[in-house]
C-alpha positions in Angstrom: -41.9 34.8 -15.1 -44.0 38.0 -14.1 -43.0 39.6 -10.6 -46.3 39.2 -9.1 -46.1 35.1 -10.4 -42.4 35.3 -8.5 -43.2 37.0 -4.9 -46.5 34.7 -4.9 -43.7 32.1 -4.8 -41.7 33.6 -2.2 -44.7 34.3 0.2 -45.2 30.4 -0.2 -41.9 29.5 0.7 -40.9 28.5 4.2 -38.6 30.8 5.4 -35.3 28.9 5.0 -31.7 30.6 4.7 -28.2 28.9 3.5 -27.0 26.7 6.1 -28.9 24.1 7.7 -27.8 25.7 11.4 -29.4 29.2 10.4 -33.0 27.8 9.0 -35.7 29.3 10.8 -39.2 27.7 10.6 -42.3 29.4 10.3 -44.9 27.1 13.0 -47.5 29.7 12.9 -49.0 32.8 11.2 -52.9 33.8 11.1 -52.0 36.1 8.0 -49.0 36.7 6.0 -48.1 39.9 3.8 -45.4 40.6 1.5 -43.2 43.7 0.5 -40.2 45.2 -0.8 -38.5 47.4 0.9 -35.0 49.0 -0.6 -35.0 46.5 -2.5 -35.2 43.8 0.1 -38.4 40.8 0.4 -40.1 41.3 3.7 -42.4 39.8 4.9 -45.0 40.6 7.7 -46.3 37.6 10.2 -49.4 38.8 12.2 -51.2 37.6 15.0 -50.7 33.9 16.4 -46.9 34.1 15.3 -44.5 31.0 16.3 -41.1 30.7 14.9 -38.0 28.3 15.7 -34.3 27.6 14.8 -32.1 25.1 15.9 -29.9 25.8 18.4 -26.2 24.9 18.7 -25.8 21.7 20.9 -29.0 20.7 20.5 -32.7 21.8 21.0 -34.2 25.0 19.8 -34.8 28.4 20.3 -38.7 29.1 20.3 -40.0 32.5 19.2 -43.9 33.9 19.9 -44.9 37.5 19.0 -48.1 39.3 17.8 -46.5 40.4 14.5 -43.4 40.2 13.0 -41.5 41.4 10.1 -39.2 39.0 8.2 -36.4 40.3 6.3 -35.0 37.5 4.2 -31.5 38.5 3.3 -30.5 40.0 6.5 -32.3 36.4 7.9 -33.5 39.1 10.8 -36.9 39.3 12.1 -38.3 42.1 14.0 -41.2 41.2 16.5 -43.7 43.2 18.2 -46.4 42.9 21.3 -46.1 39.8 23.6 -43.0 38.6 22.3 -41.8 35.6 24.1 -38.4 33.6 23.9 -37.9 30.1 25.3 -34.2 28.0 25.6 -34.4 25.5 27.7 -35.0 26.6 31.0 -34.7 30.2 30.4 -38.1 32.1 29.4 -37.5 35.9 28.0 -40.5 38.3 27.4 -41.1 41.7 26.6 -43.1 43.8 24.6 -40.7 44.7 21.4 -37.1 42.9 20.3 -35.4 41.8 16.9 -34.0 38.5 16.5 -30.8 37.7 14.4 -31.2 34.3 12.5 -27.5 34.3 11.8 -26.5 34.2 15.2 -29.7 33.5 17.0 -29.1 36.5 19.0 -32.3 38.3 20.2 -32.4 42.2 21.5 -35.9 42.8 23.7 -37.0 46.0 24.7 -39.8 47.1 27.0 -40.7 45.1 29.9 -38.2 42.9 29.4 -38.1 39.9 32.0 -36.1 36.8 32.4 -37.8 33.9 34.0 -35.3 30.9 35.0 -37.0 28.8 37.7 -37.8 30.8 40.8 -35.5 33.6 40.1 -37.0 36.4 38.1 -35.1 39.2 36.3 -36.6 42.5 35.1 -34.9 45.6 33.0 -35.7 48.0 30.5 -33.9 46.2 27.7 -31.8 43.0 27.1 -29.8 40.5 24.3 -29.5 37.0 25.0 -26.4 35.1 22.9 -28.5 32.0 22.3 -25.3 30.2 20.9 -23.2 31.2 23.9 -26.2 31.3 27.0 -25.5 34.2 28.2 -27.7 37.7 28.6 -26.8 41.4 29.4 -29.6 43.2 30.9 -29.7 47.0 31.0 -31.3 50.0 32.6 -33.7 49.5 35.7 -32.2 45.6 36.6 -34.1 43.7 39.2 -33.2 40.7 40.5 -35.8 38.2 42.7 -35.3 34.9 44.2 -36.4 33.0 47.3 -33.8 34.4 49.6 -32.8 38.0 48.2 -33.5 40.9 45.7 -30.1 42.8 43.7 -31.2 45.9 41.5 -28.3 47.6 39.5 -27.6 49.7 36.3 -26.2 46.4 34.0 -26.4 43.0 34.3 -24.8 39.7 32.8 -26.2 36.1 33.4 -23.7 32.9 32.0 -26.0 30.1 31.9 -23.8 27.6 31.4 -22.0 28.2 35.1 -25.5 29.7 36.4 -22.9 32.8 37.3 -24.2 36.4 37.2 -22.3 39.8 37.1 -23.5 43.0 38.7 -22.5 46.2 37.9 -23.5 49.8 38.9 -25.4 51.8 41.9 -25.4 47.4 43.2 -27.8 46.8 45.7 -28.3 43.6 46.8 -31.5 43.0 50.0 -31.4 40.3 51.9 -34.8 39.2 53.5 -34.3 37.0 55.9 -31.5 38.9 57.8 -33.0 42.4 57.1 -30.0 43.3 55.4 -28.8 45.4 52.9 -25.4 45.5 50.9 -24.4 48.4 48.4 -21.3 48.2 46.3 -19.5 49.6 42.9 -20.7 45.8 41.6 -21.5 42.2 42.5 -20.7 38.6 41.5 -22.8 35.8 42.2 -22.3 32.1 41.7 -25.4 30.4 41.6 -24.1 26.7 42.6 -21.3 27.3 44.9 -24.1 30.1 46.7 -21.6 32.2 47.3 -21.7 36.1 46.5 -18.9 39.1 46.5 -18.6 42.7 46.3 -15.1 43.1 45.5 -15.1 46.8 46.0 -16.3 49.7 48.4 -18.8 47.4 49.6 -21.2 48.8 52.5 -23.5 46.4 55.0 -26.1 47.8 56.7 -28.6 45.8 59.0 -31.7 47.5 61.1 -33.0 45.6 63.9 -36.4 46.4 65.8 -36.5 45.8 69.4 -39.3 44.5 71.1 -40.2 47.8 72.4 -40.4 49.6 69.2 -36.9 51.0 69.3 -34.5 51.1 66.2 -31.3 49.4 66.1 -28.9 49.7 62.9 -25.1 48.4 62.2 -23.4 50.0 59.5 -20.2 47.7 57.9 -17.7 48.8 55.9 -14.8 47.0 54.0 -12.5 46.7 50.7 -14.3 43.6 50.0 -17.2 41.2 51.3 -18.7 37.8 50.9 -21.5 36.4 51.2 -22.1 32.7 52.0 -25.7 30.6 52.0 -24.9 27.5 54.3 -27.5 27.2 54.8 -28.2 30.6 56.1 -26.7 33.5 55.0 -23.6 35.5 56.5 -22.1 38.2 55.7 -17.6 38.2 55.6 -16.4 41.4 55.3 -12.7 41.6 54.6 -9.7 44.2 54.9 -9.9 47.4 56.6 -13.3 46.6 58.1 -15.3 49.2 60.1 -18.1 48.6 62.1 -20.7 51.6 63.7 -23.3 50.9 65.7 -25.0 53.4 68.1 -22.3 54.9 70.3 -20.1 52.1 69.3 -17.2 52.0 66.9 -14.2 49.5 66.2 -12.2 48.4 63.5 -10.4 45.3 62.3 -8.6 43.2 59.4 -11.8 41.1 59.1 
């Protein structure tokens, strides 16, 4: 058989791996190119591309890019411009990422953002353990939903218990009480809507008077909680100081 006759073949192929959990299926391609590269096939998807795998437990992971390259024995797939990720209710986009047949595990970079609902989380970069539901975001993290905004340095989202870990210059506004909270890091826990900074945490709230005039509280404690119950409060806990104007006290909690 001549090696043009044989990497015809392969182009033809669908692009299938050992293993009926770590087949990925080519939906969509406008063109498709072959190579070798060290030794390796690789093949290039562009525009229009559409990819999907099965994921463990049932449904799929769903895979759009501009152009990809598809290296078959490493069964990874490096995709590029308007790449988009969807599994089940959690839509990932950026502009760059790789994705790791294997272990359907994804790496994004640039404009990364995490759409789950009507929360909405943005970062420089990002991996999301398909298998496992849970991301780690990096660098620049934003998080938006109806009632507050957290920004920190990392990031980690568990799907499965819709729980999120904070960690790093932790910020965390709240709109409706004009609130802020800064602390070392952050857990939140989606279902139960309940939030704590378990360390050095710091509460401050600016009120504006009818007249114009600015009044601000500053809180400080070894720990604080945060409660939606409907509305949000604030418990701060253990060696709590409070400051506000000419006023100063202290207490256990």
């Amino acid at each position: 058989m001549s090696r043009l006759f044989y990497f015809l073949l392969v182009l033809a192929a669908p692009i299938i791996v050992c293993g009926q959990s770590k087949v990925i299926e080519l939906k969509h391609a406008d063109e498709l190119q072959g190579r070798i590269v060290n030794g390796e096939e690789v093949r290039e998807l562009i525009r229009n591309v559409h990819f999907l795998q099965p994921a463990e437990g049932g449904g799929f992971v769903r895979v759009w890019c501009d152009r990809a390259l598809q290296y078959r024995t490493q069964n990874k797939i490096e995709l590029f411009g308007n790449v988009k990720i969807i599994r089940d209710s959690i839509t990932i986009t950026s502009q760059e990422g790789t994705y790791f047949g294997d272990t359907r595990f994804v790496e994004v970079r640039t404009g990364v953002k995490l759409v789950r609902g009507r929360s909405v989380l943005t970062a420089k970069t990002g991996k999301y353990y398909s298998d496992e539901k849970r991301s780690h975001f990096t660098t620049n993290v934003k998080l938006v939903d109806s009632m507050s905004t957290v920004t920190c340095d990392t990031m980690i989202y568990f799907e499965r218990d819709a729980r999120s870990i904070a960690v790093g210059n932790v910020r965390l506004d709240d709109v409706e009480n004009a609130s802020t909270v800064f602390g070392d890091s952050l857990l939140h826990f989606e279902q139960r809507r309940f939030t704590l900074v378990p360390k050095n945490p710091r509460l401050l709230q600016i009120d504006t008077a009818a007249d114009g005039a600015i009044d601000s509280m500053l809180v400080t404690s070894r720990s604080m909680e945060s409660y939606q119950d409907p509305t949000q409060r604030f418990v701060a806990l253990d060696s709590v100081k409070i400051a506000r104007g000419d006023l100063a006290a202290t207490a256990g909690r």
